[in-house]
C-alpha positions as CSV (number, residue, x, y, z in Angstrom):
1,X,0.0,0.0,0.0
2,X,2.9,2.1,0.2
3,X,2.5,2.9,-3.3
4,X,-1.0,4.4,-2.9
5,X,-0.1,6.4,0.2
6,X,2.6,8.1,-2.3
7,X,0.5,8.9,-5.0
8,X,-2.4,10.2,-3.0
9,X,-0.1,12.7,-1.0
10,X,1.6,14.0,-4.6
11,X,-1.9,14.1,-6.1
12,X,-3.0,16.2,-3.2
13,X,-0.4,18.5,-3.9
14,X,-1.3,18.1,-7.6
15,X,-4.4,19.2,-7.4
16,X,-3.8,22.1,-4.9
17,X,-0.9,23.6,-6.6
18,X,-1.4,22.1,-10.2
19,X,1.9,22.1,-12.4
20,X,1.7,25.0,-15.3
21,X,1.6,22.7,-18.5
22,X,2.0,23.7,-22.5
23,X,2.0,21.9,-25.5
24,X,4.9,20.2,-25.1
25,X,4.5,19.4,-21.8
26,X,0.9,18.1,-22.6
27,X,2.4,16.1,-25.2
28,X,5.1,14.5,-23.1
29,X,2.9,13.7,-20.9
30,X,0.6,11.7,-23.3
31,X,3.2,9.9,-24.4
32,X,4.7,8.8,-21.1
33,X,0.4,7.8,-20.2
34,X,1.3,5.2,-22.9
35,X,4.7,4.3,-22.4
36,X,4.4,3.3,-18.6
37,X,0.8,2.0,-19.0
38,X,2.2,-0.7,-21.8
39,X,5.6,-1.1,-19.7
40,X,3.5,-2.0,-16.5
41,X,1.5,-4.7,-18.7
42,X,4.6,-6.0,-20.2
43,X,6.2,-6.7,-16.9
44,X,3.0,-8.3,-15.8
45,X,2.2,-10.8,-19.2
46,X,6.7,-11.3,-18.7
47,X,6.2,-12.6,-14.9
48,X,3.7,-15.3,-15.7
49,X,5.6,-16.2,-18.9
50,X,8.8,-16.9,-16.8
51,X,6.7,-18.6,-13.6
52,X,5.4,-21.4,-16.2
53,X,8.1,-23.5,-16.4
54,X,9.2,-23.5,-12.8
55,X,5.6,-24.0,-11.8
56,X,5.2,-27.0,-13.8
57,X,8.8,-28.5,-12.9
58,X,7.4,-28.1,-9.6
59,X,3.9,-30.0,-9.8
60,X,6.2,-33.0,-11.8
61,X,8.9,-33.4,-8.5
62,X,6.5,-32.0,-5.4
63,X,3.1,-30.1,-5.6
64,X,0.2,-31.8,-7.7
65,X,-2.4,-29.5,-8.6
66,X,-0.1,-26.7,-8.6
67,X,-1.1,-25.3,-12.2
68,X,-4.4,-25.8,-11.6
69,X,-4.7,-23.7,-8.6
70,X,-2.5,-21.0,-9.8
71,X,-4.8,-20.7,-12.9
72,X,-8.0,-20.0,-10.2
73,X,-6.1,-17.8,-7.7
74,X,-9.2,-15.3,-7.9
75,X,-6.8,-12.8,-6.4
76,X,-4.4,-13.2,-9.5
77,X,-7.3,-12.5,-11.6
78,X,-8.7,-9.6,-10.1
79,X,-4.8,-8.2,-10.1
80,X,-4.3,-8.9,-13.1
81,X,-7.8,-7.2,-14.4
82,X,-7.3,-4.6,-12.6
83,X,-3.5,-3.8,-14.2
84,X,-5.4,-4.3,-17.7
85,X,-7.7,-1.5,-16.5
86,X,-4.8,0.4,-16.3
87,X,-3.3,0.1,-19.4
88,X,-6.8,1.2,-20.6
89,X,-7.2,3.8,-18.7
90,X,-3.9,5.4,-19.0
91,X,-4.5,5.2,-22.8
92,X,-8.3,6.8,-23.2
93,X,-6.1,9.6,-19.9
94,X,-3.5,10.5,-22.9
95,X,-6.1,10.2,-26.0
96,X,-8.0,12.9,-23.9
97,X,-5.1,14.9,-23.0
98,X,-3.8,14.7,-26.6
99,X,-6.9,15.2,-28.9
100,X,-10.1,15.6,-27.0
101,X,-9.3,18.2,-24.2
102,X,-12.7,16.7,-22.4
103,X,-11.0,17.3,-19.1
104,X,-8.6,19.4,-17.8
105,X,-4.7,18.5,-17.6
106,X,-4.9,19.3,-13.8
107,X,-7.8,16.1,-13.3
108,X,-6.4,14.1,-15.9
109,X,-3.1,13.9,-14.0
110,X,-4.1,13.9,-10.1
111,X,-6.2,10.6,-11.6
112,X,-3.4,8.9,-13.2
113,X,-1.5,10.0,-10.1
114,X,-3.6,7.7,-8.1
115,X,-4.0,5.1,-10.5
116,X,-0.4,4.8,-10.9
117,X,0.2,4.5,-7.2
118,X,-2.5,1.5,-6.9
119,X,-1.0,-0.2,-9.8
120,X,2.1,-0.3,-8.7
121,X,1.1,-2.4,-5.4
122,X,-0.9,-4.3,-7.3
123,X,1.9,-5.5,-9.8
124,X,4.0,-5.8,-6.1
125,X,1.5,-7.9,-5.2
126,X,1.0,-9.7,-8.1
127,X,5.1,-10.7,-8.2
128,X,4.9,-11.8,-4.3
129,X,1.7,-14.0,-5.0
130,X,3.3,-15.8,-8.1
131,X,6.6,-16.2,-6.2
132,X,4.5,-17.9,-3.2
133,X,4.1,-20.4,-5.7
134,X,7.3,-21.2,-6.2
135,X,7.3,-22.3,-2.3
136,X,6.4,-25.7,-1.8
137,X,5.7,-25.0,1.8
138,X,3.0,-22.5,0.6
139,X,1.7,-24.8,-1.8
140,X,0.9,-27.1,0.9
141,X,-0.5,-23.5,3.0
142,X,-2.4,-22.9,0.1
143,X,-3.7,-26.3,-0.7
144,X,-5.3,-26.2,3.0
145,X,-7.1,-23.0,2.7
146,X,-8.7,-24.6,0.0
147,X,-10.1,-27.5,1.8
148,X,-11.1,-24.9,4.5
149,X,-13.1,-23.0,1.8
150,X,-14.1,-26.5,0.4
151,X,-15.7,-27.6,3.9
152,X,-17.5,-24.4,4.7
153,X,-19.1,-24.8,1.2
154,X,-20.0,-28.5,1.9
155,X,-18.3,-29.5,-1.2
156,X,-16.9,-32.9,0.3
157,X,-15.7,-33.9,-3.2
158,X,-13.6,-30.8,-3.5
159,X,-12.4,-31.7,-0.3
160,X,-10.9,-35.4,-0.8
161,X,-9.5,-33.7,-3.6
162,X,-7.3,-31.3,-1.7
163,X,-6.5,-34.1,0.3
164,X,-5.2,-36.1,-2.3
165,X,-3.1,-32.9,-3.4
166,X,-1.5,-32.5,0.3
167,X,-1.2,-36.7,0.4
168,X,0.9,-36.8,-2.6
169,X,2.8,-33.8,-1.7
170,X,3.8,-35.7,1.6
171,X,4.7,-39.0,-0.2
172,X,6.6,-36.8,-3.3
173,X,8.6,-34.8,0.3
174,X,9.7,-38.1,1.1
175,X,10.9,-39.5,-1.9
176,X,12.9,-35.8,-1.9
177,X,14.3,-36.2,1.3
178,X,12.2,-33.1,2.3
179,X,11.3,-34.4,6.0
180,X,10.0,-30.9,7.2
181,X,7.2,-30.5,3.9
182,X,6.1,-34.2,4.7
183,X,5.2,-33.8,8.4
184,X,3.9,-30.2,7.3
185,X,1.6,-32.2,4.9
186,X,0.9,-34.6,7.6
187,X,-0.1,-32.0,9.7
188,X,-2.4,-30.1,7.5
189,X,-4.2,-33.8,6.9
190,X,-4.9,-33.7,10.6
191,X,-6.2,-30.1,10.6
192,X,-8.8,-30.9,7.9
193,X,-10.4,-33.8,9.1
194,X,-10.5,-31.2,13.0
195,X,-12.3,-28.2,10.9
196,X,-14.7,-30.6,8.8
197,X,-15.6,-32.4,12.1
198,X,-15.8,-29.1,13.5
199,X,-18.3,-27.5,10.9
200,X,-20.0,-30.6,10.3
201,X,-21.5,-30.7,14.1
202,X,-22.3,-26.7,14.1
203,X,-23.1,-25.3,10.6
204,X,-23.2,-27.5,7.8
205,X,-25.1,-30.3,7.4
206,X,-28.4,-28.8,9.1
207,X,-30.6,-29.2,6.0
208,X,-29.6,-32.8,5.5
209,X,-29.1,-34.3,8.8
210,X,-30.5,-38.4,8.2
211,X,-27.2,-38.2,5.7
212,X,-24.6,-36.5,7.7
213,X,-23.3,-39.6,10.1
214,X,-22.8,-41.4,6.5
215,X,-20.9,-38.4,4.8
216,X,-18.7,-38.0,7.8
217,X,-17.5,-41.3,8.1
218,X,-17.2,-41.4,4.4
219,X,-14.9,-38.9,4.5
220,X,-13.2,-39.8,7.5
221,X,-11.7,-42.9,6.2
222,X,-11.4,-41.5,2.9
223,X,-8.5,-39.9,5.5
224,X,-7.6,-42.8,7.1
225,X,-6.6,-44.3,3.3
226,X,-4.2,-41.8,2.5
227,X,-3.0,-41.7,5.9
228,X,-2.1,-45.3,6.0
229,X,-0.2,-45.4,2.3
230,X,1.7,-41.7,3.9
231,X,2.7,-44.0,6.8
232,X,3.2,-47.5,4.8
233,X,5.9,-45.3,2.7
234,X,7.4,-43.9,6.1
235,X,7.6,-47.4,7.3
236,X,9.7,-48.3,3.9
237,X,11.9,-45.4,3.9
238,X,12.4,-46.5,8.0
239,X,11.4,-42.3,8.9
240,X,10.6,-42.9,12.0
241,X,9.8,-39.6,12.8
242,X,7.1,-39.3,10.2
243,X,5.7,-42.5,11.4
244,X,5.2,-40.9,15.1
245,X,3.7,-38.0,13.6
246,X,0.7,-40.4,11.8
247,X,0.0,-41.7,15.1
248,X,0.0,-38.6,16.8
249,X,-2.1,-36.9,14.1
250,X,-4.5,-40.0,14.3
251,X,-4.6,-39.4,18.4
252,X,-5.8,-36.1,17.9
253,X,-8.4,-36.7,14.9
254,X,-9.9,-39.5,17.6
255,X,-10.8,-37.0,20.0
256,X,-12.0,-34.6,17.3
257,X,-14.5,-37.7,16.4
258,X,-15.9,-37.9,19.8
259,X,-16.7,-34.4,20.0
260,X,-18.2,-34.7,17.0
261,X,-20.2,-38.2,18.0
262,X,-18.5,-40.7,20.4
263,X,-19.7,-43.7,18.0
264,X,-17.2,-42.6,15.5
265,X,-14.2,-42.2,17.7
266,X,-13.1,-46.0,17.0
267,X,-12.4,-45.4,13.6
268,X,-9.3,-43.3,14.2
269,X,-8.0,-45.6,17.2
270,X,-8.6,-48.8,14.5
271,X,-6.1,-47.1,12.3
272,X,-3.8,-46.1,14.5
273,X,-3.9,-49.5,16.1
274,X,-3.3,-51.0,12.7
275,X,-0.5,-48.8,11.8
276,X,1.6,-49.1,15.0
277,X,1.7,-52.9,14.9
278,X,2.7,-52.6,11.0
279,X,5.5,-50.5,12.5
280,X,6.5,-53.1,15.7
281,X,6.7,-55.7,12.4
282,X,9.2,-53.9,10.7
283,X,11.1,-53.4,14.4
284,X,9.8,-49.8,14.7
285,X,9.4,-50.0,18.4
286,X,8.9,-46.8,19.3
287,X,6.4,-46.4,17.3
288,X,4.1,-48.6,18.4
289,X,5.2,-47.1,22.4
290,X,4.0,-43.4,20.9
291,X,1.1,-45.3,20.3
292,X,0.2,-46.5,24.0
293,X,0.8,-43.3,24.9
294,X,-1.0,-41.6,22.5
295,X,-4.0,-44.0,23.5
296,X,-4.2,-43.3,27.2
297,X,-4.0,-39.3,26.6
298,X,-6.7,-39.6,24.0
299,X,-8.6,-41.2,27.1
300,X,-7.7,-37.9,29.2
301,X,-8.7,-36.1,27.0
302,X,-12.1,-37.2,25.7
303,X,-13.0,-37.6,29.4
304,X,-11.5,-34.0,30.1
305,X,-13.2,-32.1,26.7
306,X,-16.1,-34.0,26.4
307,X,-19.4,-34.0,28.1
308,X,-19.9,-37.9,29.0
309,X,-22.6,-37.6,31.2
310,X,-25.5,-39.6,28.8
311,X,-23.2,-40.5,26.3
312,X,-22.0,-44.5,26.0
313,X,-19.0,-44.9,26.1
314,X,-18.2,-48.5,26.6
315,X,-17.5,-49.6,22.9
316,X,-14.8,-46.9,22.3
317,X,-13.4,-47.1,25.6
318,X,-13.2,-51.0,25.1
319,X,-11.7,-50.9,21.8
320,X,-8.8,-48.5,23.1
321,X,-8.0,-51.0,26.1
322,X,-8.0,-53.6,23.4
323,X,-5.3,-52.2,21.5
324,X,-3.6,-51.4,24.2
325,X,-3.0,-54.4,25.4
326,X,-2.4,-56.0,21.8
327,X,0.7,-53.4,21.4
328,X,1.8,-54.4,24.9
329,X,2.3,-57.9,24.4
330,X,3.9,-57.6,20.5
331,X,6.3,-55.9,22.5
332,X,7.1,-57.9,24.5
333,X,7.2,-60.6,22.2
334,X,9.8,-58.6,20.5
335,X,11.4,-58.0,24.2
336,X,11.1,-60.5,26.5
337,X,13.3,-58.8,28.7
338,X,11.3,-55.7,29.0
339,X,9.9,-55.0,32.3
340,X,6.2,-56.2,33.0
341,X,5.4,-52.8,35.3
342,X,6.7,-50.5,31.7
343,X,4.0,-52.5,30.2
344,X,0.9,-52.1,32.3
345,X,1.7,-48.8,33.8
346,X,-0.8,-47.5,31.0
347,X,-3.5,-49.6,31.8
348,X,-3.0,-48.4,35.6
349,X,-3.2,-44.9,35.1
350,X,-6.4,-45.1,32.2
351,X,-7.8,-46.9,35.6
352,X,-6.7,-44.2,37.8
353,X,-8.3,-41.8,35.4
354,X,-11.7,-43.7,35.7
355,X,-11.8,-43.8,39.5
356,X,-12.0,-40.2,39.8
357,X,-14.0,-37.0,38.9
358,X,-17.4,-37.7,37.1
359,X,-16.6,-40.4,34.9
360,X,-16.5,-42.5,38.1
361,X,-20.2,-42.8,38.3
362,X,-20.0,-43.4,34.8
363,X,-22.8,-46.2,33.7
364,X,-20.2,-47.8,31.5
365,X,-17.4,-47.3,34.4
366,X,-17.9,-50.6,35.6
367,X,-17.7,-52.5,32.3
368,X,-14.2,-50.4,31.6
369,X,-12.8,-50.9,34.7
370,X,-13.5,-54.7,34.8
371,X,-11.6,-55.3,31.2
372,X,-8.8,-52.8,32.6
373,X,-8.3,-55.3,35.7
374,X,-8.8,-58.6,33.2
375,X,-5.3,-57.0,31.3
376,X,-3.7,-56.1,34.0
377,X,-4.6,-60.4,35.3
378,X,-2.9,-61.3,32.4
379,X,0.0,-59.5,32.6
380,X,0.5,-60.3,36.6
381,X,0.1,-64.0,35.5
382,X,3.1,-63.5,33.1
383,X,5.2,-61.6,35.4
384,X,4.2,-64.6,38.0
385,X,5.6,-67.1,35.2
386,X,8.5,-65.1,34.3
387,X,9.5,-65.3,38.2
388,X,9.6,-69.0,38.2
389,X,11.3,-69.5,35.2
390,X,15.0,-69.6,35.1
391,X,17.1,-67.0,32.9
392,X,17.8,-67.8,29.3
393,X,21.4,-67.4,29.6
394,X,21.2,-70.1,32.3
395,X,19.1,-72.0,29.9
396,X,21.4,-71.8,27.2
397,X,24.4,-73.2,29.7
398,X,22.7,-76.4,30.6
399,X,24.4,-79.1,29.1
400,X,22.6,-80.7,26.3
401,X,21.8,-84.5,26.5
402,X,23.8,-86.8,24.5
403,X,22.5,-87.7,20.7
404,X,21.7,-91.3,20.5
């Protein structure tokens, strides 16, 4: 805007002390109306010229889509519009200055004044906004407005597009080495699926409510799919760090779900179940320990956030303890020397969390608690078995009977 602010304070001046002009001075100042006018458009039809082939070397290697969006940037039009209204105004400014004489010199030029001064942020602006392009990091920033403007619109189709854009731009980040784009992509997955939860429950779906549980869950493992091939290339490429960042993002999308409606909140912790233990195969470990843990604060959580009072929350609740306990014991079949107490300490504090505050008098507290003591059985059993068995070094040491 500092462009603007210029030309307004010089065609206040302008127009309270207007310059003396003659012929020649009229003429000049025609002429220059068309040379700066054409000059500004040139620069403006030069920029996207040189932007194409960057732009589509960079939707081949990283952003998909990137063409396609940069075509409908509405702002790029209505710059580029109004830079075209320039040039055509400048030129009717000098045909009137030069052979009509409609106006006088002193308005003709205190208007060009100020149209000069806008055009010139505009075509400022315009350079900036194309350059943003060039950013894959924007491109991702960009693709997620979209999907934001997508949801309030209720476009869902729109949506799983823009999602497809950002999934691919994670999996092309890996393949480039590009760790920080990836878990930025990751990321903006998670914040999708917490907005269109978010505006699905308040706003959107109002008119059409007998479809909306069906849209939503549609949609939400339309997620889950790209999620899980983001995290099966992860796995491949052994970036652990990515991996954590699925589960994480899953976590979070769970409690999103049971704001939203608590019957849905099992989709999320299936996945992450399913991806973890794909991750303790491929002796990912810590993975599938980010995964417990991820688990019992999604339990905090949900019973912290979320109003539980005549809600059932048994088969959620169940299904978590479940996959709790099926990551604690493939790690320990990965580690049998791992310590039994590491294991169930989980379990022990998701119980300490349903023995107090209001989820105690809980209907479904009694059920949840009873399968939280039937894992924590098992795994006393096995640390009674473990006690009465001898080492496995010492095993190893016994001498072996004689072959007949």
């Amino acid at each position: 805007m500092l462009g603007t602010l210029f030309s307004a304070i010089i065609a206040i001046f302008l127009f309270i002390d207007p310059l003396p002009f003659k012929e020649d001075n009229i003429a000049f100042f025609g002429i220059t109306l068309f040379i700066v006018a054409t000059l500004f458009f040139l620069v403006q039809t030069f920029l996207f010229l040189f932007a194409w082939g960057p732009l589509q070397k960079i939707e081949q290697n990283t952003l998909p889509r990137l063409i396609q969006t940069f075509q409908h940037d509405s702002t790029l039009r209505y710059t580029r519009l109004f830079l075209i209204f320039f040039l055509l105004a400048s030129y009717l400014i000098a045909i009137d200055a030069l052979f009509l004489g409609n106006f006088s010199i002193r308005v003709l030029l205190v208007s060009w004044t100020l149209l000069l001064g806008i055009a010139t942020d505009m075509l400022h602006h315009l350079y900036k906004r194309a350059m943003r392009y060039l950013n894959p990091f924007e491109g991702v920033e960009n693709y997620y407005r979209n999907a934001f403007q997508s949801i309030q619109g209720g476009r869902e189709d729109q949506v799983c597009d823009w999602i497809d854009a950002i999934a691919e731009t994670t999996i092309k980040a890996m393949s480039k080495n590009s760790f920080a784009l990836s878990l930025l992509g990751a990321d903006k997955l998670q914040l999708i699926a917490k907005n269109y939860l978010e505006i699905a429950k308040n706003f959107t779906y109002a008119s059409n409510a007998s479809s909306a549980p069906n849209r939503v869950s549609y949609l939400l493992f339309y997620l889950f799919q790209r999620y899980e091939y983001i995290f099966d290339k992860a796995v491949a490429q052994k970036i652990e760090l990515l991996c954590s960042n699925v589960i994480s993002s899953l976590g979070k999308i769970a409690i999103y779900a049971a704001k939203y409606d608590m019957s849905i909140a099992a989709y999320p912790l299936h996945y992450l179940t399913k991806l973890a233990k794909r991750a303790q195969n491929e002796g990912m470990q810590e993975v599938g320990n980010r995964a417990m843990l991820t688990m019992l604060e999604v339990s905090k959580t949900i019973i912290k956030e979320v109003d539980l009072q005549y809600v059932e929350i048994k088969e959620p609740f169940l299904a978590m303890i479940g996959s709790m306990d099926e990551l604690a014991k493939e790690t320990f079949r990965r580690d049998k020397s791992i310590s039994i107490q590491l294991l169930t300490q989980p379990f022990y504090d998701l119980k300490a969390v349903f023995s107090e505050g209001k989820v105690a008098s809980h209907q479904d507290q009694p059920d949840i608690v009873q399968t939280i003591d039937r894992v924590l059985d098992e795994f006393a059993t096995l640390q009674t078995v473990l006690s009465t068995m001898p080492p496995i070094s010492e095993i190893l040491k016994q001498p072996q009977p004689p072959q007949l």
